[in-house]
C-alpha positions as CSV (number, residue, x, y, z in Angstrom):
1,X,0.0,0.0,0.0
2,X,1.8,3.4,-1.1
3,X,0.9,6.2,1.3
4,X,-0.8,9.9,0.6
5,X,-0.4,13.3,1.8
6,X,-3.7,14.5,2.3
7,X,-4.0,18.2,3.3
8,X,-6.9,19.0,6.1
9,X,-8.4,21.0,3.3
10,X,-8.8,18.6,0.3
11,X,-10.5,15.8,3.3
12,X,-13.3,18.7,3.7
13,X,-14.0,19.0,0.3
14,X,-14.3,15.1,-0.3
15,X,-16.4,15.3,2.8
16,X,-18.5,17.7,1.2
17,X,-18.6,16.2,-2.1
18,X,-19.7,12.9,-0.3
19,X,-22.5,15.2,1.5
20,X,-24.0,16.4,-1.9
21,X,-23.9,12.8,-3.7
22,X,-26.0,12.0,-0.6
23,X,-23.4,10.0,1.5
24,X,-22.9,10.4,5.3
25,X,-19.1,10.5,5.6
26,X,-19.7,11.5,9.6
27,X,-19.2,8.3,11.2
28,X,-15.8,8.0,8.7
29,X,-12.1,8.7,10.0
30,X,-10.4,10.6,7.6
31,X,-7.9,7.8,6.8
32,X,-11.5,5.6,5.5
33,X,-12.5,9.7,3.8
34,X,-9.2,9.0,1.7
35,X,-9.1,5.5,1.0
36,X,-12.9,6.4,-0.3
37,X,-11.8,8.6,-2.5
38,X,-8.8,6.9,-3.8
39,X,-11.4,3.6,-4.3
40,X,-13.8,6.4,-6.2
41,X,-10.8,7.7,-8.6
42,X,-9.6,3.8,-8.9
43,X,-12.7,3.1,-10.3
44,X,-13.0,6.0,-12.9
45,X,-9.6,6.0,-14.3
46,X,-9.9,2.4,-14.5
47,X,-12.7,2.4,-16.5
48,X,-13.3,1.2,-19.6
49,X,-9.9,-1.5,-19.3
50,X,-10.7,-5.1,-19.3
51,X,-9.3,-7.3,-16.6
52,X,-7.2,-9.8,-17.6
């Protein structure tokens, strides 16, 4: 597993972002906020490629 740096900043506005897509990122740590998000871009940048 590689590691981030996540400024404070950037975990309010996934935070929010989760808020508005209708998600309740309250009960989350901000370690899960990131992971989220990484899992989120994972899945869009991936898609489209065929697994093998």
């Amino acid at each position: 597993m590689k590691r981030v740096a996540v400024s404070d900043d950037k975990i309010r506005r996934i935070r929010r972002a989760m808020k508005a897509s209708g998600l309740d990122p309250d009960p989350l740590t901000d370690d899960e906020i990131v992971d989220q998000a990484l899992t989120a871009a994972e899945f869009y940048f991936s898609e489209g490629e065929e697994e093998e």
